[in-house]
Structures are given as C-alpha cells and as structure tokens.
KOLSEDO-156462 format. One line per field, with one value per atom (N, C-alpha, C, O, CB): residue in three letters; x, y, z. Coordinates in Angstrom, 2 decimals. Glycine has a CB too. Layout:
<recs>
aa [ALA|...]
px [X|...]
py [Y|...]
pz [Z|...]
</recs>
This chain:
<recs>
aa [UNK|UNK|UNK|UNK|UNK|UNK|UNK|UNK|UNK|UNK|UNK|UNK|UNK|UNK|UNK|UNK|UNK|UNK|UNK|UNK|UNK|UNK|UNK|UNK|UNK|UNK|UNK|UNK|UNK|UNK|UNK|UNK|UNK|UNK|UNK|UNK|UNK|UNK|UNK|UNK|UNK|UNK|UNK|UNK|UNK|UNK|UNK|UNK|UNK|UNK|UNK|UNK|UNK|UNK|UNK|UNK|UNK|UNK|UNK|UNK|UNK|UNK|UNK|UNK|UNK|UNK|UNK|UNK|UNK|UNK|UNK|UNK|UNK|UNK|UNK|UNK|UNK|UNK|UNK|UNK|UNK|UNK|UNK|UNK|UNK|UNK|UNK|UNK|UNK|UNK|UNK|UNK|UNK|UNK|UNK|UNK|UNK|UNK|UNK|UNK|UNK|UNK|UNK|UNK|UNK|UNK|UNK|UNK|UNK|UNK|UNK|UNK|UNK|UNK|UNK|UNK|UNK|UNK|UNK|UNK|UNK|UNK|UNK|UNK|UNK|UNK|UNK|UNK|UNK|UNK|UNK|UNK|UNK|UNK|UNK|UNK|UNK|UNK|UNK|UNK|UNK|UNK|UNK|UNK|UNK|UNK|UNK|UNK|UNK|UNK|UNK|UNK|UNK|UNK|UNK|UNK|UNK|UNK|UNK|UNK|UNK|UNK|UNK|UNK|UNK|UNK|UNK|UNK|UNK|UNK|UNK|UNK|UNK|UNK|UNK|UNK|UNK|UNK|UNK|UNK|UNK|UNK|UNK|UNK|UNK|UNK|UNK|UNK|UNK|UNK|UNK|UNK|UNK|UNK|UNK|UNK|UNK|UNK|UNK|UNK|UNK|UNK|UNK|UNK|UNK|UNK|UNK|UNK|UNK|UNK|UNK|UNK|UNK|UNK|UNK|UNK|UNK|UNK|UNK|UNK|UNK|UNK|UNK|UNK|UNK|UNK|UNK|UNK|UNK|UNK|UNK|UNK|UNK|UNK|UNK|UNK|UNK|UNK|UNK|UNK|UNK|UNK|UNK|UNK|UNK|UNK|UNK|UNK|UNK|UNK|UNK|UNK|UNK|UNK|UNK|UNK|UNK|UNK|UNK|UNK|UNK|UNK|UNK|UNK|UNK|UNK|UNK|UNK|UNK|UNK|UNK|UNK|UNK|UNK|UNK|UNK|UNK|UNK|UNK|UNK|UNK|UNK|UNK|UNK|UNK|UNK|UNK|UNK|UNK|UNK|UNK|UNK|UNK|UNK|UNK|UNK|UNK|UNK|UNK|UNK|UNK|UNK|UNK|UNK|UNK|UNK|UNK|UNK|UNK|UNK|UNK|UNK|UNK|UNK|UNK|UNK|UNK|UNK|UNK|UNK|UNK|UNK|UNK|UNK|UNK|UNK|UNK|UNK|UNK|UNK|UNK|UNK|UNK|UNK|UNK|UNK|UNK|UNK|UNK|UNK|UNK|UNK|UNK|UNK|UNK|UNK|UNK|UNK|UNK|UNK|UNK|UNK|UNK|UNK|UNK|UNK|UNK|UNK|UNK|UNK|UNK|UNK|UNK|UNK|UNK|UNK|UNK|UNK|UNK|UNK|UNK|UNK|UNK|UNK|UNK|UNK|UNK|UNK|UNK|UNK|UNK|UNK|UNK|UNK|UNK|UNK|UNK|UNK|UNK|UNK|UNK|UNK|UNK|UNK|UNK|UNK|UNK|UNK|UNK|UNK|UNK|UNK|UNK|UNK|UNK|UNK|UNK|UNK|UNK|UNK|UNK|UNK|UNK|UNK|UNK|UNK|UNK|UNK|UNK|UNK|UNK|UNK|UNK|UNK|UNK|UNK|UNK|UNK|UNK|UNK|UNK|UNK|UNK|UNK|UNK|UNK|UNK|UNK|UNK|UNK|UNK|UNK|UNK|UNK|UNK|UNK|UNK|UNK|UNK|UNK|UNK|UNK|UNK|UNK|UNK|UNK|UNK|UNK|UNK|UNK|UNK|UNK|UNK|UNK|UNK|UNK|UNK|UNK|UNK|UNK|UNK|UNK|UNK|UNK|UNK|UNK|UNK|UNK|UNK|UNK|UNK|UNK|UNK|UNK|UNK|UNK|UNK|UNK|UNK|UNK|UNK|UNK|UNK|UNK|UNK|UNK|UNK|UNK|UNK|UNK|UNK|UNK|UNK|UNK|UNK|UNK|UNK|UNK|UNK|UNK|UNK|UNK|UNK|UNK|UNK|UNK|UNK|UNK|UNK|UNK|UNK|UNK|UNK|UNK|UNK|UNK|UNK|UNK|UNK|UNK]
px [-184.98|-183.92|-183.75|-183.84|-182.59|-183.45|-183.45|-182.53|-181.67|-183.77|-182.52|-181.14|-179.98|-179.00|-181.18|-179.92|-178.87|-178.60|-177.51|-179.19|-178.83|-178.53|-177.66|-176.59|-180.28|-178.45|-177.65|-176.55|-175.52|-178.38|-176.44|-175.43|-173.83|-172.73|-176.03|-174.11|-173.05|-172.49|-171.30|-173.75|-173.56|-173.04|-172.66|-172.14|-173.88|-172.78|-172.45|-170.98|-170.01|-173.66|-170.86|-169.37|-168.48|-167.43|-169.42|-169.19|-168.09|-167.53|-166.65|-169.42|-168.43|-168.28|-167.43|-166.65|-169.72|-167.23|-166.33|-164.81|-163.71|-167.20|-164.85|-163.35|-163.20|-162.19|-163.23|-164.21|-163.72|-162.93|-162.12|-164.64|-163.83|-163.91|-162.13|-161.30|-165.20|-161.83|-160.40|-159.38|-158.22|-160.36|-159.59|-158.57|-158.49|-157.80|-157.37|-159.51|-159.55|-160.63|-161.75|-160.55|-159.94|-160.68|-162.17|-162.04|-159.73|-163.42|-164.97|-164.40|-163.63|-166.78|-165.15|-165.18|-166.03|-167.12|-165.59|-166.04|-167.22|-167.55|-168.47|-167.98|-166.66|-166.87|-166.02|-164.79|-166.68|-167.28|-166.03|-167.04|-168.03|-165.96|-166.37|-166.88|-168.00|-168.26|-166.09|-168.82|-169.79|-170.68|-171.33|-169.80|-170.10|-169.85|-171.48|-171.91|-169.84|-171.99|-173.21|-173.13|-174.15|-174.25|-172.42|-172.40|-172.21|-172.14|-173.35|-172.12|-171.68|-170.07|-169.28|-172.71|-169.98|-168.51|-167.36|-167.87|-168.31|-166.08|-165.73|-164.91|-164.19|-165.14|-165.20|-164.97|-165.79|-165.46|-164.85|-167.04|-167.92|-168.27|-168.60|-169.06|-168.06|-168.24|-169.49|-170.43|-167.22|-169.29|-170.66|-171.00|-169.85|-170.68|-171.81|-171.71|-173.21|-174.17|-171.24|-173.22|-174.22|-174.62|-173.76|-173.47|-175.96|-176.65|-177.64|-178.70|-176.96|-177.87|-179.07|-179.76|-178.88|-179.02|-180.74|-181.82|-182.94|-183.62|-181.91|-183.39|-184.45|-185.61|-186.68|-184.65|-184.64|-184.76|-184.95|-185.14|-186.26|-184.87|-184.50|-182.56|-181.69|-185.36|-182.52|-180.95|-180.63|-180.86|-180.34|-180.07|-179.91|-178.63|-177.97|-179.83|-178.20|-176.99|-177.14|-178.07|-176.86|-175.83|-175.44|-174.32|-173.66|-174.74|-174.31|-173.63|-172.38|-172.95|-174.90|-171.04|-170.27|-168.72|-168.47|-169.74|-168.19|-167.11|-165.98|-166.23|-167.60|-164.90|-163.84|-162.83|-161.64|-163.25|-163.43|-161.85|-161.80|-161.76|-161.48|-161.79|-162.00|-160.98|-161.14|-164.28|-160.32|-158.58|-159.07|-158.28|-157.24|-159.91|-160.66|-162.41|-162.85|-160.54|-162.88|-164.35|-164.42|-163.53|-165.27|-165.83|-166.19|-167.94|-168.53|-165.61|-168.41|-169.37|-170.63|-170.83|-168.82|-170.91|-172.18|-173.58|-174.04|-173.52|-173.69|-174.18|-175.97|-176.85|-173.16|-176.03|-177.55|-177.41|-176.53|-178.41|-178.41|-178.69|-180.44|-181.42|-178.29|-180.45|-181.75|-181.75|-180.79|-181.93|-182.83|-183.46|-184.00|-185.02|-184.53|-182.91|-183.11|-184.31|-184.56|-182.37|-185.34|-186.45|-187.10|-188.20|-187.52|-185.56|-186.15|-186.64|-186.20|-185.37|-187.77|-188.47|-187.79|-188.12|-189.80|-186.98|-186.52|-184.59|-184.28|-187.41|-183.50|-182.58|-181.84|-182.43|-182.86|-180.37|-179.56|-179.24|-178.62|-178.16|-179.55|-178.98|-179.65|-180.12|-179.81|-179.47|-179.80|-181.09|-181.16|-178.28|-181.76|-182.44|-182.20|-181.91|-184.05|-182.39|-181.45|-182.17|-181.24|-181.27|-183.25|-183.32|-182.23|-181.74|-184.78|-181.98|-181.13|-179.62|-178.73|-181.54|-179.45|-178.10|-177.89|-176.87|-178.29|-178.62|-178.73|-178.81|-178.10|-180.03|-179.49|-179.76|-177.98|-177.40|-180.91|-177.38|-175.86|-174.92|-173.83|-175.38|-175.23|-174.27|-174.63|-173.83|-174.52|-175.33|-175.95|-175.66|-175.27|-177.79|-175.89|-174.84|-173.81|-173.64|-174.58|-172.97|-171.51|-170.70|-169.68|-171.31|-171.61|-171.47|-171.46|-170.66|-172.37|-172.73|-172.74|-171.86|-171.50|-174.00|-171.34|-170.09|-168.94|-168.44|-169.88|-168.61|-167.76|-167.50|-166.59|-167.89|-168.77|-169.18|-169.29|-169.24|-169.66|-169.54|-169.45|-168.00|-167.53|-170.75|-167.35|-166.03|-165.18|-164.54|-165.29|-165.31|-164.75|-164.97|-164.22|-165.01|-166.15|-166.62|-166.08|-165.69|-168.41|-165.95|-165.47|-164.11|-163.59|-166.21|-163.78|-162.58|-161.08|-159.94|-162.83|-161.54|-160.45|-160.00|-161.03|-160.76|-158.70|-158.82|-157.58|-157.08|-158.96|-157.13|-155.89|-154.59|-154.27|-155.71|-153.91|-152.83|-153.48|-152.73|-151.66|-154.24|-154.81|-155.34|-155.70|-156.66|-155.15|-155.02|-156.41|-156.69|-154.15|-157.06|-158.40|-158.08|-158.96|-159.04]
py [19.91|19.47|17.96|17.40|20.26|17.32|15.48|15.54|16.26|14.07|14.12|13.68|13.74|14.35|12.39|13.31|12.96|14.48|14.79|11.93|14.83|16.15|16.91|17.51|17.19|16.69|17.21|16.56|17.23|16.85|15.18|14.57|14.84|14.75|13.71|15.23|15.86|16.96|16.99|16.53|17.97|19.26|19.44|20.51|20.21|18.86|18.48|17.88|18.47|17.18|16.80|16.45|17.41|17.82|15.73|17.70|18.81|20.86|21.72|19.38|20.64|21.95|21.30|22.14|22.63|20.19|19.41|19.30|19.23|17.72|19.30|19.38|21.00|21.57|18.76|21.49|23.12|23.81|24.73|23.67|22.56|23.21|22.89|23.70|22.20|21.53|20.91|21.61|21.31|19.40|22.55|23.07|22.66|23.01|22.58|21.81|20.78|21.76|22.22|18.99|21.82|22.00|21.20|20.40|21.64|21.19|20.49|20.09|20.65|21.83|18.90|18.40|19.14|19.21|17.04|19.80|20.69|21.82|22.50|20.39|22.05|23.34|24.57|24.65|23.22|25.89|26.72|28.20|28.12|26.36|29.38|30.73|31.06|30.99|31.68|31.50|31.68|31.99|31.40|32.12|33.71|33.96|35.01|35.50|31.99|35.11|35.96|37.23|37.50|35.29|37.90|39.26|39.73|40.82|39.70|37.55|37.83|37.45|36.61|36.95|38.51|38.79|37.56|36.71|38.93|37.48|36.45|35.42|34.49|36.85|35.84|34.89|34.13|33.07|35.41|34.35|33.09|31.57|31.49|33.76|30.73|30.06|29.37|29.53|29.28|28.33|27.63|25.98|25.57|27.61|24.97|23.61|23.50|24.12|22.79|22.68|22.39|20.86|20.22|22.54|20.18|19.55|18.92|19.25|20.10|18.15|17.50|16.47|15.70|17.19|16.05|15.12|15.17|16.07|15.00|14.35|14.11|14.97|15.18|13.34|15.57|16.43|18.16|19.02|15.81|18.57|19.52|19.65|18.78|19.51|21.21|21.45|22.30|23.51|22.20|21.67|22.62|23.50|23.21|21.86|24.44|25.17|25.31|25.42|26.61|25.24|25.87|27.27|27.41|24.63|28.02|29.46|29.43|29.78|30.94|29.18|29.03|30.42|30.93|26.80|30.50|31.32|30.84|30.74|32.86|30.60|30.14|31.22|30.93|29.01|32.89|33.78|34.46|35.68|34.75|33.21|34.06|32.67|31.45|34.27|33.23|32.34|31.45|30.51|33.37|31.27|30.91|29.85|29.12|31.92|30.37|30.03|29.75|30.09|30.79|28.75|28.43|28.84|28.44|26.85|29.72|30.30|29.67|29.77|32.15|29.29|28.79|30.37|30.79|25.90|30.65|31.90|31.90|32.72|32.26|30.54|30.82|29.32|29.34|32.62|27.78|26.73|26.76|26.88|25.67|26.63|26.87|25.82|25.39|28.54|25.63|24.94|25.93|26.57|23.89|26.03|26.43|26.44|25.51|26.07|27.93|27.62|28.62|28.67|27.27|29.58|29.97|28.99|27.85|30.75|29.65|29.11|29.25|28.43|29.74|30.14|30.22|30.40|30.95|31.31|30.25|30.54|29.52|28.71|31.51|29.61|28.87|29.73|29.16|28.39|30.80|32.06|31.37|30.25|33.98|32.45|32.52|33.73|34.66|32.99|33.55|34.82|35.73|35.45|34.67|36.84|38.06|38.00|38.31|39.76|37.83|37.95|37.04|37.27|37.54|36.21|35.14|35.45|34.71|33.67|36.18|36.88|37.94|37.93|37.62|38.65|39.61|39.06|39.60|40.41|38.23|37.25|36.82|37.46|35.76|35.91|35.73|37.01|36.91|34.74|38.21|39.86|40.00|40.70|41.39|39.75|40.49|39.56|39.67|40.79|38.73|37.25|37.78|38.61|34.99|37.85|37.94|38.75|38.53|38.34|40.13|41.15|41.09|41.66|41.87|40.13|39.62|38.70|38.84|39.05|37.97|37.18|37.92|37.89|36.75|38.48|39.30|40.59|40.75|39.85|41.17|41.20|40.75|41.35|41.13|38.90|38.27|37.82|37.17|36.75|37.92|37.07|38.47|38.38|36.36|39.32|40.50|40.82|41.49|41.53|40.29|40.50|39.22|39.21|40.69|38.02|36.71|36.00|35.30|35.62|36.48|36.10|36.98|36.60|35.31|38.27|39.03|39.71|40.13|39.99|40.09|40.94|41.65|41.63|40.42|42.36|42.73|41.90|40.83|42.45|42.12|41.88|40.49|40.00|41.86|40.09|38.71|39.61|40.75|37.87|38.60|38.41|38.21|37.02|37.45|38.80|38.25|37.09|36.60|39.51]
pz [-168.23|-169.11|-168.89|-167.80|-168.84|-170.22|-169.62|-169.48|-169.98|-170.33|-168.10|-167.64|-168.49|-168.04|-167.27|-169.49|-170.31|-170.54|-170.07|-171.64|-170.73|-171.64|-170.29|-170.36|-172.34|-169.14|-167.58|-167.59|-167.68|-166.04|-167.52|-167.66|-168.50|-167.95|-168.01|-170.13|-171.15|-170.21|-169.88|-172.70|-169.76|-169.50|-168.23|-167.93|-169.80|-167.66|-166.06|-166.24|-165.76|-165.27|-166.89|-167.50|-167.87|-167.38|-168.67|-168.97|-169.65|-168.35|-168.41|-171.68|-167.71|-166.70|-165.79|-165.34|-165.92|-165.31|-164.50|-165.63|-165.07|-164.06|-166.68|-167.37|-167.19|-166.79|-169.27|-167.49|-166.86|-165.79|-165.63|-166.53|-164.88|-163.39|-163.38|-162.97|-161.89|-163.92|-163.74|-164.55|-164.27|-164.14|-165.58|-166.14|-167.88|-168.83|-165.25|-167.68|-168.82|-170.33|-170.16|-167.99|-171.47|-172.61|-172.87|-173.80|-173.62|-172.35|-172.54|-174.16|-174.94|-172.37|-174.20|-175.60|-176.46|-175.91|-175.67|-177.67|-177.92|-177.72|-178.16|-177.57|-176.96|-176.44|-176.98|-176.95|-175.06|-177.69|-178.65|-177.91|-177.19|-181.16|-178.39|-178.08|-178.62|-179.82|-178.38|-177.60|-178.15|-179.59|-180.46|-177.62|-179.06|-180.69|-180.63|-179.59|-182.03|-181.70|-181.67|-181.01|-180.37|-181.08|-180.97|-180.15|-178.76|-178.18|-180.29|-178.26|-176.80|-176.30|-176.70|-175.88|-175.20|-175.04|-175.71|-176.44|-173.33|-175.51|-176.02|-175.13|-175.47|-177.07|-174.06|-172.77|-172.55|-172.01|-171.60|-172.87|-172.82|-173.90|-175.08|-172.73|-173.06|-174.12|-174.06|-173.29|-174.35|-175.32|-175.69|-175.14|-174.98|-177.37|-174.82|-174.91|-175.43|-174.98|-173.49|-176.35|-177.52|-177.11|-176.50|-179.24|-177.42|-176.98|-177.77|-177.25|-176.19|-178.80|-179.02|-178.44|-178.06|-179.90|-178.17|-177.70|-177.89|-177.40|-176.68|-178.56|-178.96|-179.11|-178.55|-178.42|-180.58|-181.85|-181.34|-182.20|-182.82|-179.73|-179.27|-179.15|-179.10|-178.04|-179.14|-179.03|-177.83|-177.86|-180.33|-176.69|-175.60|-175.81|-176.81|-174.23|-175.08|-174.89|-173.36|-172.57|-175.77|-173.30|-172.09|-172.35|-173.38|-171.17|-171.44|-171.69|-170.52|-169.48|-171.42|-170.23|-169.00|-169.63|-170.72|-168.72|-168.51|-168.67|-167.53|-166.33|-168.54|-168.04|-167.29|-167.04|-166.92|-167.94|-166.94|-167.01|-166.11|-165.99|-168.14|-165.04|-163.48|-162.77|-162.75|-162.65|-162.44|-161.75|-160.90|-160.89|-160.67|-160.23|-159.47|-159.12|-158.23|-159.33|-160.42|-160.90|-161.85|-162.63|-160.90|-162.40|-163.45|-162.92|-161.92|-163.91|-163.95|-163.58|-165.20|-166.41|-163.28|-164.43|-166.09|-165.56|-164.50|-165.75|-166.66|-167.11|-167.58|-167.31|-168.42|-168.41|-168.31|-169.25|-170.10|-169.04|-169.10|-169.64|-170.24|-169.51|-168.56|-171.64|-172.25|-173.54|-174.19|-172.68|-173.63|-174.88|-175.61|-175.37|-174.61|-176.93|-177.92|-178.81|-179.58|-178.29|-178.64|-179.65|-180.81|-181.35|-178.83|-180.98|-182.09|-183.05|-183.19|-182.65|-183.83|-184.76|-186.32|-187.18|-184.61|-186.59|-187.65|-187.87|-186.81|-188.08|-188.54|-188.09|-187.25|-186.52|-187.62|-187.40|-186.30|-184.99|-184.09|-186.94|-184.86|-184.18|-182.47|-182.26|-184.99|-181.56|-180.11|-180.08|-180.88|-179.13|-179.32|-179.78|-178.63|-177.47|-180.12|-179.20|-178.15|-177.17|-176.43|-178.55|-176.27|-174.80|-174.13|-173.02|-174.29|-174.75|-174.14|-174.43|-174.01|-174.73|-174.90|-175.58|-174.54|-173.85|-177.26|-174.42|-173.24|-171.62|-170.78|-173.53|-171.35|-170.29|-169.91|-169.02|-170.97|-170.54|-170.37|-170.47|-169.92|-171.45|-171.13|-170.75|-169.69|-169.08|-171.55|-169.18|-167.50|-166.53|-165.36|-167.29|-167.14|-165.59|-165.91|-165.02|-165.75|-166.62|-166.97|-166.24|-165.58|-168.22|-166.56|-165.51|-163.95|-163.20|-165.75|-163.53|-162.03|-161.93|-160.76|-161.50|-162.30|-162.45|-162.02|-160.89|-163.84|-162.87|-162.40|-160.70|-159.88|-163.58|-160.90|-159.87|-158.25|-157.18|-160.27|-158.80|-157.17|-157.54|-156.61|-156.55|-158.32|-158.22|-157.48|-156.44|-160.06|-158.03|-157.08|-155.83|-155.12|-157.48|-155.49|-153.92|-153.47|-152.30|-153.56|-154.22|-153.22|-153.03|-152.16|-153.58|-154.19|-154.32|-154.61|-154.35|-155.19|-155.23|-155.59|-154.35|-153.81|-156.70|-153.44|-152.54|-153.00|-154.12|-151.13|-151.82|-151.68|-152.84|-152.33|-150.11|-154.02|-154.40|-155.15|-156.00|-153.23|-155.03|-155.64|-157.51|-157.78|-154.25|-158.19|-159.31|-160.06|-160.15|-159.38|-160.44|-161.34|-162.32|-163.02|-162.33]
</recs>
C-alpha cells in the first residue's frame, strides 16, 4: 500500500482511536454488519478501503485494508465481504477475552 494512502488512513483511525468522527468515513454498507465502517482512498488511479469498527468501549479494531479490484461494478467483492464478518466476529471475541470482565460494559 503507498505511503500516502497509509498515511490518510493511519490519520483518520487515530480520530477514531480519539473519539473523533474520520473525515470520510460512513458505514459500510454492502451486506456487512452495520458497525463497521468504511475509509475510502484513491491514488494513483487505484482505490483502497480500509474496513475499522469503533463499537467496542474500549477498541478501535480495523478489520481488513485492501485495494480494491473488482473488474466490473462499484461493489466489494464478497471474499472480502466475508473476510471483515469473520474479523468482526474475532473482534469481538478478543475484546471479550481482553477487556470485558466482571460488571464492565461492552
């Protein structure tokens, strides 16, 4: 992934991390859950995404970062749709093993 493009999304997961709304940043959408959201990316004439979820009291968990290559369509293509349901799930998962205990709050 080029620097720059690390750079946007590295930014914008740091307004996350802080509580802060990412510039650009909206729900996914496409069939995946709706806690996850989206950060969108052009550079030089590729379009990255990144996949992150902020609904853990505690964490900001980025889920899966890819360069977009369907060939046809604006869509995601479902391995990668599926790829972020299954982090999501482990997400949840280690946030319950690391952070949730006794009387604590998800």
């Amino acid at each position: 992934m080029p620097d720059d493009v690390q750079d946007v999304f590295g930014s914008a997961l740091l307004d996350a991390q802080y509580g802060d709304a990412p510039y650009g940043a909206r729900a996914f959408g496409e069939g995946v859950p709706r806690e996850v959201m989206k950060l969108v990316e052009d550079y030089d004439g590729d379009t990255y995404r990144a996949a992150y979820t902020v609904s853990f009291a505690e964490a900001v968990y980025v889920l899966h970062v890819f360069k977009k290559k369907a060939k046809t369509g604006i869509g995601t293509p479902q391995p990668d749709k599926e790829l972020i349901r299954k982090r999501l799930t482990a997400a949840a998962e280690h946030y319950e093993r690391t952070y949730a205990g006794p009387g604590r709050k998800i």
